[in-house]
C-alpha positions, 0 to 999 in steps of 0.5 A: 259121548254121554251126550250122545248116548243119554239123548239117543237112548233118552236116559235122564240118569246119563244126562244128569252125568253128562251134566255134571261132565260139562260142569267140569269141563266149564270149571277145567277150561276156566283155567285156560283163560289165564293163559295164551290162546289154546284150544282148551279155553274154548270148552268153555263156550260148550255150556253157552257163555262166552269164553271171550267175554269170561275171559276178560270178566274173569281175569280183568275184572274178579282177578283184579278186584276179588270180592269187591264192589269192582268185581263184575261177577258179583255185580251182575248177580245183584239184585237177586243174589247179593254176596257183599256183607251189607244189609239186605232186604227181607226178601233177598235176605231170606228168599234167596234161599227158595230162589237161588236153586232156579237162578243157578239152573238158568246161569247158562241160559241167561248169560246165552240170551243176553249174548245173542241179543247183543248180538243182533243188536249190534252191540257184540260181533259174532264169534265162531265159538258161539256155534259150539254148543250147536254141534253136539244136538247138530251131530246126533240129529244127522248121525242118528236121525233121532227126533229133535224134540227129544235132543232139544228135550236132553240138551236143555236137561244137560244143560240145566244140570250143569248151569246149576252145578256151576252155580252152586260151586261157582258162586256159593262154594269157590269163592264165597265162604265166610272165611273169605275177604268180602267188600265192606267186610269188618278188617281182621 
């Protein structure tokens, strides 16, 4: 319903909340992967990555090898964000900082594209789950007859907030604090 309201209304206050609800709403249903299928799970394809494809980075992969050279989640991140303890170059050590807020913002996008391309490539197959996040921009537009530009406009905005919310977490807050056991880490 924020959604709605802040793309009718065309409130970018709204859709900053209604950002940081899908924010949420993508953390929540992260943890429905480690369970049997459930509907709850699928909230995730809301902010247009793949639940199916998460589920199987996320549990067989980070679960498995937390923080490791093993771990897909911090694989895919190199060469722009690099979070094993070992010598970075110039530019990542010190302008990630400048360009990481931008690379957050487009967590959501990127995994998307990638996703699509797959698929008309060939290599994925398609999945209902992927016209999810269609139907919210879908419903409005036919509920409201508001301009599609201006829905695209929002959507994106409420997307971008919650792909860099995510991000911030996501990356730098949930499982990559200096306490924590990296790869490569000095044994304690």
């Amino acid at each position: 319903t924020l959604t709605f309201v802040a793309t009718v209304t065309f409130n970018f206050k709204l859709g900053l909340v209604a950002g940081l609800v899908l924010y949420l709403t993508t953390v929540a249903s992260h943890n429905f992967f480690h369970q049997r299928d459930n509907f709850r799970m699928y909230y995730f394809d809301f902010s247009l990555m793949s639940s199916r494809k998460w589920r199987v980075s996320h549990s067989m992969s980070h679960h498995m090898y937390t923080n490791t050279i093993r771990d897909l989640e911090i694989i895919q991140l190199e060469p722009y964000l690099q979070l094993l303890p070992n010598k970075k170059v110039w530019f990542v050590r010190y302008m990630s900082w400048a360009y990481s807020p931008i690379f957050y913002g487009a967590l959501f996008f990127g995994a998307w594209s990638r996703d699509t391309l797959e698929v008309i490539q060939g290599k994925d197959g398609f999945s209902m789950a992927r016209i999810l996040p269609l139907l919210p921009p879908f419903a409005i537009y036919m509920l409201t007859g508001t301009s599609p530009v201006r829905i695209i406009v929002m959507c994106l905005w409420i997307l971008l907030v919650g792909s860099f919310s995510f991000g911030v977490v996501g990356i730098n807050a949930a499982h990559h604090h200096p306490d924590i056991f990296h790869d490569g880490d000095t044994p304690r």
